[in-house]
N, C-alpha and C positions, 0 to 999 in steps of 0.2 A: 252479536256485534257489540262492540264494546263501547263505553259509554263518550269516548273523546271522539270515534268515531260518526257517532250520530252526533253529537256535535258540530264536528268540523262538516257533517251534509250540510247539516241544516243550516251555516254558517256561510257555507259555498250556495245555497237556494236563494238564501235572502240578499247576498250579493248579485245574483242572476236575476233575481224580480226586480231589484234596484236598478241593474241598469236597463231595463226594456223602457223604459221613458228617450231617455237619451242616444239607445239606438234607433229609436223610432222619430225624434226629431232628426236622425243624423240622415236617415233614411228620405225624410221631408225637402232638408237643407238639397241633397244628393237630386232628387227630383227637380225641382226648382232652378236650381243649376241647369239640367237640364233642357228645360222649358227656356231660359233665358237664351243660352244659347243657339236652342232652335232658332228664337227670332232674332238674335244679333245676325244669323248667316243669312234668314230672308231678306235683314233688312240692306245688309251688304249687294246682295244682290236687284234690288230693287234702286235704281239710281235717278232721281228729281232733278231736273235740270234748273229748277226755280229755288235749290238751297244750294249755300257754301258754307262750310264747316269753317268755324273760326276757332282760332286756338288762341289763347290766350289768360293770365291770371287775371283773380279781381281781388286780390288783395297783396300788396307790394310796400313793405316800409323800403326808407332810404336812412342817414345818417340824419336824418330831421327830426324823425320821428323819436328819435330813441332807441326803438326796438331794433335798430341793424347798423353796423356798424360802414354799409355799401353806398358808395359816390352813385353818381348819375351814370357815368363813363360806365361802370361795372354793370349797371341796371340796362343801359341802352345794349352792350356787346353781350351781355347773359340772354337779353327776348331775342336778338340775332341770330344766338345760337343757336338756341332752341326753336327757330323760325316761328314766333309768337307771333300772331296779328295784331293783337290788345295787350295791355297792361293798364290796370286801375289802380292806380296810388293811394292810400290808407294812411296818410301820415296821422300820428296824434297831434293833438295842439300842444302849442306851450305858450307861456305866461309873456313868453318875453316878444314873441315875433311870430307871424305867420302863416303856420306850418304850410296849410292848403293852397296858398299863394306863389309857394315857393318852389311848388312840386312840380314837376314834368309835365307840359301841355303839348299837343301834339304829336306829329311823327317827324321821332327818328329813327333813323335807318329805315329796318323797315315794318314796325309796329306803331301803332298807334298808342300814344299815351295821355291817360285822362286823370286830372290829380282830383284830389278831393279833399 
């Protein structure tokens, strides 16, 4: 056998032993998966009449904050949409006026809102 040969094995082996770690995690991941989803279908199936799934974010800027450029109007017809229960308002402060006082208290429509 000629010597680029047994090079290019030996080159192709040591890529094969390299990747047995990361088939063997991917292998872990693929299990796991597995397992999760067995108990997401039991727990589908299994229904408490003593809880209610509430939907909703807990972190919401508005144009107060800074970080979003969104009115109230936009923020009350967006949890609408998306039939939210909650929305917790995260405004930052600022120097001049404030922020957490100014935010949404309450329910509109039909989510509840809690500023902060």
């Amino acid at each position: 056998m000629k010597l680029w040969k047994k090079i290019l094995l030996i080159l192709l082996a040591i890529f094969l032993l390299v990747q047995i770690p990361f088939i063997y995690r991917r292998f872990q991941i693929g299990s796991l998966a597995d397992k999760i989803n067995s108990l997401n279908a039991q727990r589908k199936t299994v229904e408490n009449p003593d809880f209610k799934d509430y939907k909703g974010i807990i972190h919401a800027h508005t144009f107060l904050g800074g970080h979003s450029s969104g009115h109230f109007d936009e923020l009350i017809s967006g949890a609408g949409a998306n039939n939210l229960d909650f929305v917790v308002m995260t405004e930052h402060t600022s120097g001049q006026y404030d922020t957490s006082a100014l935010t949404l208290n309450g329910v509109f429509g039909n989510a509840l809102f809690v500023g902060g």
